[in-house]
C-alpha atoms as a printed R data frame, in Angstrom:
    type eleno elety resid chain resno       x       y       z
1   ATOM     1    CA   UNK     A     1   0.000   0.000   0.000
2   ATOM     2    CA   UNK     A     2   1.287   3.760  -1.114
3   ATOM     3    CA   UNK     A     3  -0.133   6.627   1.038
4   ATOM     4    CA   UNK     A     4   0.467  10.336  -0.394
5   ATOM     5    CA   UNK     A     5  -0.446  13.389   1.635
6   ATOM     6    CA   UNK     A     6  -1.053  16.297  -0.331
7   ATOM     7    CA   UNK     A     7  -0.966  19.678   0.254
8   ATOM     8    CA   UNK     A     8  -4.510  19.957  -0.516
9   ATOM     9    CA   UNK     A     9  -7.043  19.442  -3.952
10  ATOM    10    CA   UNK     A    10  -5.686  21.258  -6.446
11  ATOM    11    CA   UNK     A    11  -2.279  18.877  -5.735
12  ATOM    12    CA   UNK     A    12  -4.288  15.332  -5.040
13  ATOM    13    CA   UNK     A    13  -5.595  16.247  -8.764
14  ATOM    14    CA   UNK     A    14  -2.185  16.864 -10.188
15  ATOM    15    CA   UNK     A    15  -1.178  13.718  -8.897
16  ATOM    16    CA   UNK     A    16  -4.148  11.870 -10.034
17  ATOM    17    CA   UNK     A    17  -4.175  13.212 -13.472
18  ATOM    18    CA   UNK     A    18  -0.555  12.356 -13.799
19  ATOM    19    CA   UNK     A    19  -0.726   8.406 -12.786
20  ATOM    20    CA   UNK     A    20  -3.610   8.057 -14.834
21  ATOM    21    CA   UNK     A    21  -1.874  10.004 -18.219
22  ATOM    22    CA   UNK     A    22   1.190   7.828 -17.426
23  ATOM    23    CA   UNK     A    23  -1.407   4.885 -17.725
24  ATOM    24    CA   UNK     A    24  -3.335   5.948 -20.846
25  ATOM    25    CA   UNK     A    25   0.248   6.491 -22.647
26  ATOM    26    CA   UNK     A    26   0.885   2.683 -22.265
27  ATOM    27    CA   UNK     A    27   1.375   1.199 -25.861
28  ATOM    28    CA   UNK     A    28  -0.731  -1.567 -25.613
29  ATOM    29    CA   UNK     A    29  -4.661  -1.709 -24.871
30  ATOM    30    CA   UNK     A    30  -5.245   0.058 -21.797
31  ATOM    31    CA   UNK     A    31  -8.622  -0.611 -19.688
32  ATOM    32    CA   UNK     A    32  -9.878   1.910 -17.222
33  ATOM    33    CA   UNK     A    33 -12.000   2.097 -15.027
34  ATOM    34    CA   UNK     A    34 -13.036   5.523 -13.734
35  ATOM    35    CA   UNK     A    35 -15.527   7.599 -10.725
36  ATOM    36    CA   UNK     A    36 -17.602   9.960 -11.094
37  ATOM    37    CA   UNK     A    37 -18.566  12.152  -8.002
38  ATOM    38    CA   UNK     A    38 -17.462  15.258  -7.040
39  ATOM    39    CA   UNK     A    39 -13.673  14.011  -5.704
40  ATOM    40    CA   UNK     A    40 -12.200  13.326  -9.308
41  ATOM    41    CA   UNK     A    41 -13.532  16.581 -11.360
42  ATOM    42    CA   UNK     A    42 -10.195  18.397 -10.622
43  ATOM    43    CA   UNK     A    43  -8.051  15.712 -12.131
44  ATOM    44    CA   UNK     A    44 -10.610  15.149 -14.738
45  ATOM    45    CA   UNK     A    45  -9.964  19.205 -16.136
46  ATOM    46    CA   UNK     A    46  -6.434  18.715 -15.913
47  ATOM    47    CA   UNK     A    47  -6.109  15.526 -18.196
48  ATOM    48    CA   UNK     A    48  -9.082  17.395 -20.650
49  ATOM    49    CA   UNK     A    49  -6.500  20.151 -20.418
50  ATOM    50    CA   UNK     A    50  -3.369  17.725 -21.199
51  ATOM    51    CA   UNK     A    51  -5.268  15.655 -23.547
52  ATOM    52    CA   UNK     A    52  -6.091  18.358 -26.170
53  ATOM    53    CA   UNK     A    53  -2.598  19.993 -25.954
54  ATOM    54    CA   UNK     A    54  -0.981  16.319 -26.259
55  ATOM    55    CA   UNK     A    55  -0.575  14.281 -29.809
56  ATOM    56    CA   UNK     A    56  -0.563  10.471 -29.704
57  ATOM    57    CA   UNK     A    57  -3.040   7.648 -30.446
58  ATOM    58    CA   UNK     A    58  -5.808   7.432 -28.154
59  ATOM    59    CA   UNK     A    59  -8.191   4.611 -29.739
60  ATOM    60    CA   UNK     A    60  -6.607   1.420 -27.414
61  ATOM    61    CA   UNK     A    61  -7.820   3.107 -24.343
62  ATOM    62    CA   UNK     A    62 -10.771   1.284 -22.972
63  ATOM    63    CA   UNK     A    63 -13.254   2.426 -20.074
64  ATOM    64    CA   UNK     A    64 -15.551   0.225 -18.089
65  ATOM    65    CA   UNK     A    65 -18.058   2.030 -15.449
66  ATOM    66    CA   UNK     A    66 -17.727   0.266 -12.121
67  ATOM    67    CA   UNK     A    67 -21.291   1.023 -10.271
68  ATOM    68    CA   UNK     A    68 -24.458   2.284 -12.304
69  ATOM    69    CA   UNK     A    69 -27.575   3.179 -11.213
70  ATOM    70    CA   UNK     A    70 -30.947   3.110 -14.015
71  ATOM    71    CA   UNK     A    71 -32.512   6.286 -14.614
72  ATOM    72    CA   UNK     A    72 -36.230   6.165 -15.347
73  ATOM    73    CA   UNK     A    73 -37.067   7.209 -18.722
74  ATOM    74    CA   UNK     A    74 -33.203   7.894 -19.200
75  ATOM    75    CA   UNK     A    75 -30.794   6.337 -22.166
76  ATOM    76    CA   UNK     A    76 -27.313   6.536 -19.354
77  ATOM    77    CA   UNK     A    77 -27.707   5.403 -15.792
78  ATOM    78    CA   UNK     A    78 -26.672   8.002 -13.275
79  ATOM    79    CA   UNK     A    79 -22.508   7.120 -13.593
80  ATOM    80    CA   UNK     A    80 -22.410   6.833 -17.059
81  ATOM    81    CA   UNK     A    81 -24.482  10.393 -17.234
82  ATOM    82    CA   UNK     A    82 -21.887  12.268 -14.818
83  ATOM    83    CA   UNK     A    83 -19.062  10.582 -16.441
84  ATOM    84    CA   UNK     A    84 -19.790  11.366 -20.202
85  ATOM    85    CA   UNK     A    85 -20.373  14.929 -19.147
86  ATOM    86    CA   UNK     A    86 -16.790  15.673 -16.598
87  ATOM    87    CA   UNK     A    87 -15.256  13.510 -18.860
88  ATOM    88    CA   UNK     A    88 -15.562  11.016 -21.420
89  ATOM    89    CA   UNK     A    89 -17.830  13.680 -24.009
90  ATOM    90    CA   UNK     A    90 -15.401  16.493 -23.657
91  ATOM    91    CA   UNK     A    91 -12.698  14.157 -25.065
92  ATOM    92    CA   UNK     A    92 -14.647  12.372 -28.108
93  ATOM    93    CA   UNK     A    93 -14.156   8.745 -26.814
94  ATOM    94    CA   UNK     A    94 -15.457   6.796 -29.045
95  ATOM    95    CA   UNK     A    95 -18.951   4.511 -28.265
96  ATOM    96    CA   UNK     A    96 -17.203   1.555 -28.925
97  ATOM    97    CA   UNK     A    97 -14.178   2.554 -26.217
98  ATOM    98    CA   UNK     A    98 -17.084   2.536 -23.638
99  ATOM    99    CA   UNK     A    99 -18.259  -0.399 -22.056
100 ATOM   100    CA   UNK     A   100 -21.000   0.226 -20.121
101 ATOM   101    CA   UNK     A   101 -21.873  -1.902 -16.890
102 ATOM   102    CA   UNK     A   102 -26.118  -2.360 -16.339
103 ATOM   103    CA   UNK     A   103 -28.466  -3.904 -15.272
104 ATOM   104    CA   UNK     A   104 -28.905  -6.186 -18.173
105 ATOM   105    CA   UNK     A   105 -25.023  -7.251 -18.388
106 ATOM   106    CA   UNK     A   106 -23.517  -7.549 -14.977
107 ATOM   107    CA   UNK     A   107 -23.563 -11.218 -14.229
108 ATOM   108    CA   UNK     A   108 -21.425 -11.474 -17.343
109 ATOM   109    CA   UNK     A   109 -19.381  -8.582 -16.682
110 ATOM   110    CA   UNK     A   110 -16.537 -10.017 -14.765
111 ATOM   111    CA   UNK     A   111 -16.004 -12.582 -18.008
112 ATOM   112    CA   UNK     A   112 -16.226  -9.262 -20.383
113 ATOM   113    CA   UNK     A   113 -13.142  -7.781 -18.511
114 ATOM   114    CA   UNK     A   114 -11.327 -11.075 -18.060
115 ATOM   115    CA   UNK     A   115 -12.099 -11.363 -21.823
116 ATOM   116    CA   UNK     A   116 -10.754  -8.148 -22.604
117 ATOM   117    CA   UNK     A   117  -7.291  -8.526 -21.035
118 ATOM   118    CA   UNK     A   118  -8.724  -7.069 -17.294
119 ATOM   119    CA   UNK     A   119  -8.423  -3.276 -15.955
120 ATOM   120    CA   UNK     A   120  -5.125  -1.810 -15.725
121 ATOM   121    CA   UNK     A   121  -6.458   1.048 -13.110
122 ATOM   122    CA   UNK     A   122  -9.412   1.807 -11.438
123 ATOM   123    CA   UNK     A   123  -9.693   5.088 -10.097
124 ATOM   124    CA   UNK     A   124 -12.401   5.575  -7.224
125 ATOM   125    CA   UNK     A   125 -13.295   7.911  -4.422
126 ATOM   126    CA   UNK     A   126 -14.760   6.656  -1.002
127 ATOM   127    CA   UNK     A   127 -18.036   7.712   0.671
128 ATOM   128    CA   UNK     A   128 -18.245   8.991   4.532
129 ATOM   129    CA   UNK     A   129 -19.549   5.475   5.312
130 ATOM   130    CA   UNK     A   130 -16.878   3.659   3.755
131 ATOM   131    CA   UNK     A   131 -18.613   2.594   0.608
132 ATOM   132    CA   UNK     A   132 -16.310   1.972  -3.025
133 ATOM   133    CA   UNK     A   133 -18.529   2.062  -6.512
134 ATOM   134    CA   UNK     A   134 -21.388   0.898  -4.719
135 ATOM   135    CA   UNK     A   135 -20.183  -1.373  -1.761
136 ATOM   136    CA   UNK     A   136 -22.486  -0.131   0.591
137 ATOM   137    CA   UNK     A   137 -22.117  -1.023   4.276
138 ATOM   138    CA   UNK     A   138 -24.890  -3.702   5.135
139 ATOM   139    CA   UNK     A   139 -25.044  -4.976   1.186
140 ATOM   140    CA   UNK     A   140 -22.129  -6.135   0.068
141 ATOM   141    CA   UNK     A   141 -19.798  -9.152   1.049
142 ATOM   142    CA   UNK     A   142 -16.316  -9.277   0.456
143 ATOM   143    CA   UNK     A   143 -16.420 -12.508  -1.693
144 ATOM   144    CA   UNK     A   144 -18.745 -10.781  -4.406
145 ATOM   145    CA   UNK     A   145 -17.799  -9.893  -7.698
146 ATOM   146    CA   UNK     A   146 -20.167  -7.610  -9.997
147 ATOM   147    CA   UNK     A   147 -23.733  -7.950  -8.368
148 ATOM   148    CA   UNK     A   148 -26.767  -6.248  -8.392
149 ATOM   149    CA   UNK     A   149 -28.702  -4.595  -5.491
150 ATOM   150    CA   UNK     A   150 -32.782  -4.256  -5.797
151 ATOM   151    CA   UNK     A   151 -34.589  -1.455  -3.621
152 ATOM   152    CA   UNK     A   152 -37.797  -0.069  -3.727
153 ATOM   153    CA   UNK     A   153 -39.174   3.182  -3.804
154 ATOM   154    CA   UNK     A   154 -39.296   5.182  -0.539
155 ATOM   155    CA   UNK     A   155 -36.611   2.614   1.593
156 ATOM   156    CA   UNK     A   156 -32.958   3.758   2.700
157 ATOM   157    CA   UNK     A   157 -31.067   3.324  -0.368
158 ATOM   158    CA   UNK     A   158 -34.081   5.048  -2.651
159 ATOM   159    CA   UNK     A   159 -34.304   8.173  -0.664
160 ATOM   160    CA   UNK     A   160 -30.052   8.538  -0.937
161 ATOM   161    CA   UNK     A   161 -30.153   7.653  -4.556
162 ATOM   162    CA   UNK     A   162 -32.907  10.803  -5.170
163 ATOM   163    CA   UNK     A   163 -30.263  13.184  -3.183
164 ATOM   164    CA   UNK     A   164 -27.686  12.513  -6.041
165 ATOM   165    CA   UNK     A   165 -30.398  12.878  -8.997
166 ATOM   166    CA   UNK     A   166 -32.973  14.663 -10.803
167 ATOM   167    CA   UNK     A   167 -34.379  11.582 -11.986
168 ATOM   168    CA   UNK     A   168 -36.119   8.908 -10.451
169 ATOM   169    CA   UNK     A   169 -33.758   5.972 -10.032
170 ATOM   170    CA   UNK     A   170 -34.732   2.191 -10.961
171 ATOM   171    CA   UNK     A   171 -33.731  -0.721  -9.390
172 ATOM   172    CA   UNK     A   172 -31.531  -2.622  -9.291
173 ATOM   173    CA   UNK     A   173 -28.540  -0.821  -9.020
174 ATOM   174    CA   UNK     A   174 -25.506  -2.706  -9.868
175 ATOM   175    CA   UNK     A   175 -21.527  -2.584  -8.815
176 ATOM   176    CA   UNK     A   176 -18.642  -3.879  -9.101
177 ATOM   177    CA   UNK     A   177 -18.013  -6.306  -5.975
178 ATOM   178    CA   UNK     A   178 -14.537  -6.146  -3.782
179 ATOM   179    CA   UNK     A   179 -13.886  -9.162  -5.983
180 ATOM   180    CA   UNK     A   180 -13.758  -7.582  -9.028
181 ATOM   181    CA   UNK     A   181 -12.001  -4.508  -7.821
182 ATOM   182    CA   UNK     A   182  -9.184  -6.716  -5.990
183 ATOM   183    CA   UNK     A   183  -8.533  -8.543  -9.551
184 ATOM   184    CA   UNK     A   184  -7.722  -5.195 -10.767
185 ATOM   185    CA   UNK     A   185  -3.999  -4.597 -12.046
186 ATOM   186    CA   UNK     A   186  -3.795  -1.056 -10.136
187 ATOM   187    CA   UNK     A   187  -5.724   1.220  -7.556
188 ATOM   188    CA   UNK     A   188  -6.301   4.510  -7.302
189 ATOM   189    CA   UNK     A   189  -7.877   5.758  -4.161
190 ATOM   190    CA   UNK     A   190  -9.090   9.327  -3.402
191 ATOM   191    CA   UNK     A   191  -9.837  11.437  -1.103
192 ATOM   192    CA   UNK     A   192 -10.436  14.708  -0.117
193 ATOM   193    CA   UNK     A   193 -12.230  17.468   2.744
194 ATOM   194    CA   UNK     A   194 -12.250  17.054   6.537
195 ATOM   195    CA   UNK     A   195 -15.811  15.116   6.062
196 ATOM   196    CA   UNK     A   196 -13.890  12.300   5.050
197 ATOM   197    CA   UNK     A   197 -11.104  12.629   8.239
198 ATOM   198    CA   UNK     A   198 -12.707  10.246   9.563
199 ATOM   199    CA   UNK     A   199 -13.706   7.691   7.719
200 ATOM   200    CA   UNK     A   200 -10.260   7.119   5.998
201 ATOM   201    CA   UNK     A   201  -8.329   6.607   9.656
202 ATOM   202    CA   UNK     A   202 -11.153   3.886   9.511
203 ATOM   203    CA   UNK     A   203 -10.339   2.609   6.263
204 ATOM   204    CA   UNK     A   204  -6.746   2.915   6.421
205 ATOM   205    CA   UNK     A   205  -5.974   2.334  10.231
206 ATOM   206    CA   UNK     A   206  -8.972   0.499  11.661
207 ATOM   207    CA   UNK     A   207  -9.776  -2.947  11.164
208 ATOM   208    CA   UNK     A   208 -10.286  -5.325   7.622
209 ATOM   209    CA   UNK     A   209 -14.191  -5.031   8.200
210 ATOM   210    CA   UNK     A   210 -17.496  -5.222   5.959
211 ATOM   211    CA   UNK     A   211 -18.793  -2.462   8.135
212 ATOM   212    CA   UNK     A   212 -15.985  -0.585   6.625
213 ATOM   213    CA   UNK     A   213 -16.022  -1.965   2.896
214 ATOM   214    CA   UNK     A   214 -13.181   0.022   1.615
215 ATOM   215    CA   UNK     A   215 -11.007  -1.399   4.533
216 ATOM   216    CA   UNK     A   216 -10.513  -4.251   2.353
217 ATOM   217    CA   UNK     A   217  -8.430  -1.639  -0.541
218 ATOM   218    CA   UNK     A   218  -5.081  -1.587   1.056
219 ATOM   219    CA   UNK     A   219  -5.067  -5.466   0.887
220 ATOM   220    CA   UNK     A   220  -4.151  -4.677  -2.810
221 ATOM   221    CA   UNK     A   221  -0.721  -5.416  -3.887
222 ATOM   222    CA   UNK     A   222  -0.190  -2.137  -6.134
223 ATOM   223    CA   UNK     A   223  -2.785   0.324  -4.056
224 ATOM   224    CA   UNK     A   224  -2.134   4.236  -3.661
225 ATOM   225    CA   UNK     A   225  -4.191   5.852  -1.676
226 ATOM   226    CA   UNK     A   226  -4.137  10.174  -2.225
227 ATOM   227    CA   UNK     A   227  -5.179  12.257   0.199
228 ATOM   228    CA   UNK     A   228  -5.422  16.115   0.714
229 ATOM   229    CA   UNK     A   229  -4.055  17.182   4.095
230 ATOM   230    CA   UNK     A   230  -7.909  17.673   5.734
231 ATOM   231    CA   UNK     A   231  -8.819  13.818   4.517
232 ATOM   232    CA   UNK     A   232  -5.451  13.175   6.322
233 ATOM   233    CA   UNK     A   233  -5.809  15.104   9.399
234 ATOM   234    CA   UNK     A   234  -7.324  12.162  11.599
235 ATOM   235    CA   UNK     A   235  -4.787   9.414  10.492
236 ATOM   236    CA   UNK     A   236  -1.989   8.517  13.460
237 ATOM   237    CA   UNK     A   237   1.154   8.066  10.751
């Protein structure tokens, strides 16, 4: 496991954007896996920035959403929807670069990657209750690969969903499982803001737990973990 403090967001991004670039450069086929949220839209306007100054062939890189939640009435779920507009539009990725994860596909979505020569990075953020893609505390397992997760209007996981929408989300909502992120070539794990203090001394200092899910991330072999100095503040190293 890799820890970096930074000074603070603007850094974390720099340092983001830069391991990721590093990875899209590879010469081979290159398959990401990228968040959405708030967290990543820093390092997302540096590499836009980088990526239309910068001249070299873009068409192996491959991108595979790790959560997704249905949007009534909607074409994109609510990841693919924030991702196309912070990122993947503003570039021109190609359709066929983007492999979308639903509803529909995820039981054979683990196969799909294997397939496909597996990711080479996923990038994610973690929630103030210690959730990764969609590893909620109280629904996931740490044996699970990509799963689904049904809900009904008006319960716990409806009324959250509606907080990060304008649209009235559908179940099942579906994930990548701690399974599927483990099998993952490389990690990249942000995190930024004194609201998430405390959860990360969980994550990175507290016990291996399914209470915590994103405990089980520094089990990785090649994880980095980057943090501004408020995400930091709590930790005891």
């Amino acid at each position: 496991m890799k820890k970096i403090i930074a000074k603070d967001y603007g850094t974390m991004s720099e340092l983001a954007a830069a391991i990721v670039l590093e990875k899209m450069m590879e010469s081979k086929r290159v398959n990401l896996s990228l968040t959405a949220g708030n967290t990543p839209l820093g390092m997302y306007e540096i590499l836009i920035d980088k990526l239309q100054r910068m001249d070299f062939d873009r068409s192996s890189i491959h991108y595979y959403n790790f959560d997704e939640v249905p949007l009534v009435g909607e074409r994109y779920g609510l990841t693919m929807r924030a991702l196309k507009t912070a990122f993947y539009d503003r570039v021109h990725i190609d359709d066929g670069n983007l492999h979308e994860l639903t509803s529909q596909n995820n039981q054979a979505y683990d196969q799909k990657i294997l397939q496909d020569g597996g990711l080479d990075l996923i990038v994610m953020g973690i929630g103030t209750d210690g959730h990764f893609c969609a590893n909620m505390p109280g629904y996931t397992s740490f044996d699970r690969e990509t799963y689904a997760v049904s809900f009904e209007e008006g319960d716990e996981i409806y009324n959250n969903l509606l907080t990060l929408t304008d649209k009235e989300p559908a179940s099942p909502y579906v994930t990548f499982g701690p399974r599927t992120v483990l099998a993952g070539k490389q990690l990249l794990v942000l995190a930024e803001g004194k609201t998430k203090a405390e959860i990360m001394k969980a994550v990175l200092e507290g016990p291996i737990t399914e209470e915590v899910p994103a405990s089980i991330l520094r089990t990785h072999p090649n994880v980095t973990f980057i943090l501004d100095e408020a995400a930091a503040s709590q930790l005891s190293e």
